[in-house]
C-alpha positions, 0 to 999 in steps of 0.5 A: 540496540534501540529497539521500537514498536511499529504498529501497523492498524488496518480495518480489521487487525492491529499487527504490532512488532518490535523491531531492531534497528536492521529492521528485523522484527523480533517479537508480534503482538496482534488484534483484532480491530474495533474499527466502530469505536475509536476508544477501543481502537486506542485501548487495543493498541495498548494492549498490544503494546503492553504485551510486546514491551513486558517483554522487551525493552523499547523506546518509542512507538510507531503508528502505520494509521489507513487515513488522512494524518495531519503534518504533525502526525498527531491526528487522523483526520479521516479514515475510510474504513474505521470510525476515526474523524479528527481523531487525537491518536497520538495523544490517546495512546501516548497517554495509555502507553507512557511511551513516545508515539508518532503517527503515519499514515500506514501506505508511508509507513510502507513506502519508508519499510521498503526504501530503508529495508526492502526493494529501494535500500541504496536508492534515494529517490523511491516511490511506492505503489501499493495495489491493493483494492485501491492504490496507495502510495508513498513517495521518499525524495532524497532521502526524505518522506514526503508528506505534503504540506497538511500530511496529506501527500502521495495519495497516489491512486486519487489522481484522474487518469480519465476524465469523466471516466469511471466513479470513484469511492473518494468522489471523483470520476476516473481515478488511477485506482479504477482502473490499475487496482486488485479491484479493477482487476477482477472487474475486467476479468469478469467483463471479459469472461462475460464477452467471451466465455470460451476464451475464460473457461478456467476462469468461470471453472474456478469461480463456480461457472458465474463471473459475479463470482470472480475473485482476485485469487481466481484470476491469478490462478487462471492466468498461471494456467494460461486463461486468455481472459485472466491473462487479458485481465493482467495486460489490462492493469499493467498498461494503465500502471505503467501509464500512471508510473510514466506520469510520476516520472515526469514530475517527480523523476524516481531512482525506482519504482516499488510495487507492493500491496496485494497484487504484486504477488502476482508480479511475475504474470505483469511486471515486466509487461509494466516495465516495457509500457513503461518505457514506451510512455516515459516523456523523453524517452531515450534521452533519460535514464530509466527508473528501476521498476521492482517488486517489493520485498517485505510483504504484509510487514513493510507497514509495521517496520516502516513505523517502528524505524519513523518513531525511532528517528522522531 
């Protein structure tokens, strides 16, 4: 049995596996992330590395990397939450590991673990939806990743939604992730506790009574209880996901749609809400098939399995 290593490397933990090739994951290494210095970035990796094929006997390593990575999956051109700029990652770690390694990025690597282990094994047309604090994406069209021409592909949450609308962390104005994100989120459920009070009373109770002290856990809590305010908040995110997913469809015409990152955690209170804008927004509705909407399945480590098979089918 090939066994490989998948590394997924977030802002602040490196999270290592080795993983068969079922995708199950048979031993964890894991690190905190120096995410000020690249070098010690690189060496945590090895180590980590180190740790997991002292023990197991494996054939290559798989790099899930939060950022731009080129289409050699070599570099990172840039990464928003550590000190990566044209980073040679590859190059590093092969050299301090001794073992072939491949980079991804880490919402790829995702969209890969699912497709081949999770929410979207038998379809071959699947795209991935990460809500986390942004959204993230990974798209697999007939049975293939896409990565765009420079590698740079799917960054799904960057497309405008509303022109001129509200600013974002990338530059622009209006982009998807404002408005159908963890983040965007709380943000409606603190206007709407801040609009009406009465109709948030166990939201505010949950958050100490202010709505600057709201946070994403808060509002699923309170929606579980019945919180108008939380409840609208949920209703808020899923018109403008299934109006982002009726957009994918148009141009790219997925078998399904996976919904993972954070907030799928709370699908039971919006995925279905989803799943009906959805299928009230599709262009050609009613003379298209449409595309399954589903909650991911492998949690936290879809990026660790997603990157371990992509470094095993190099």
């Amino acid at each position: 049995m090939a066994l490989t290593i998948g590394v997924d490397i977030g802002g602040t933990k490196i999270a290592s596996g080795v993983v068969a090739e079922d995708g199950r994951i048979l031993d964890r290494a894991l690190r905190p992330t120096p995410a000020d210095s690249p070098e010690l970035v690189a060496d945590a990796i090895a180590d980590a590395v180190a740790e997991l094929a002292a023990r197991h006997a494996v054939e290559a390593v798989g790099l899930g990397a939060a950022g731009f990575v080129d289409e050699t999956r070599s570099n990172v051109r840039f990464a928003p939450n550590l000190a990566w700029r044209e980073e040679p990652l590859r190059k590093k770690v092969t050299e301090l590991v001794g073992l072939p390694v491949v980079v991804e990025n880490d919402a790829n690597a995702t969209a890969w673990g699912e497709y081949r282990f999770g929410a979207g094994r038998g379809e071959s047309h699947v795209v991935c939806v990460a809500l986390g604090t942004g959204i993230g994406g990974g798209i697999v069209l007939g049975g293939d990743l896409y990565r765009g021409r420079w590698g740079m592909g799917a960054e799904l949450g960057h497309m405008q939604v509303v022109p001129e609308g509200l600013p974002c962390g990338c530059g622009n104005h209006g982009c998807w992730e404002q408005y159908a994100s963890g983040n965007a989120l709380v943000r409606q459920a603190r206007i709407n506790a801040a609009a009406d009070p009465s109709a948030a009373a166990r939201l505010l109770d949950l958050a100490g009574g202010a709505p600057d002290g709201i946070v994403g856990q808060h509002v699923t809590a309170a929606a579980r209880e019945g919180d108008a305010a939380a409840l609208a908040a949920f209703e808020f995110v899923a018109g403008w996901l299934a109006q982002g997913l009726a957009d994918l469809a148009a141009v790219l015409d997925p078998g399904c749609f996976i919904i993972g990152g954070g907030v799928s955690g709370a699908a039971d209170l919006f995925l279905d809400r989803v799943r009906d804008d959805y299928a009230a927004r599709l262009t050609g509705r009613g003379h298209r098939p449409l595309a399954g909407i589903r909650a991911a399945e492998l949690g936290p480590a879809a990026g660790m399995v997603g990157a371990a098979d992509l470094a095993r089918l190099r």
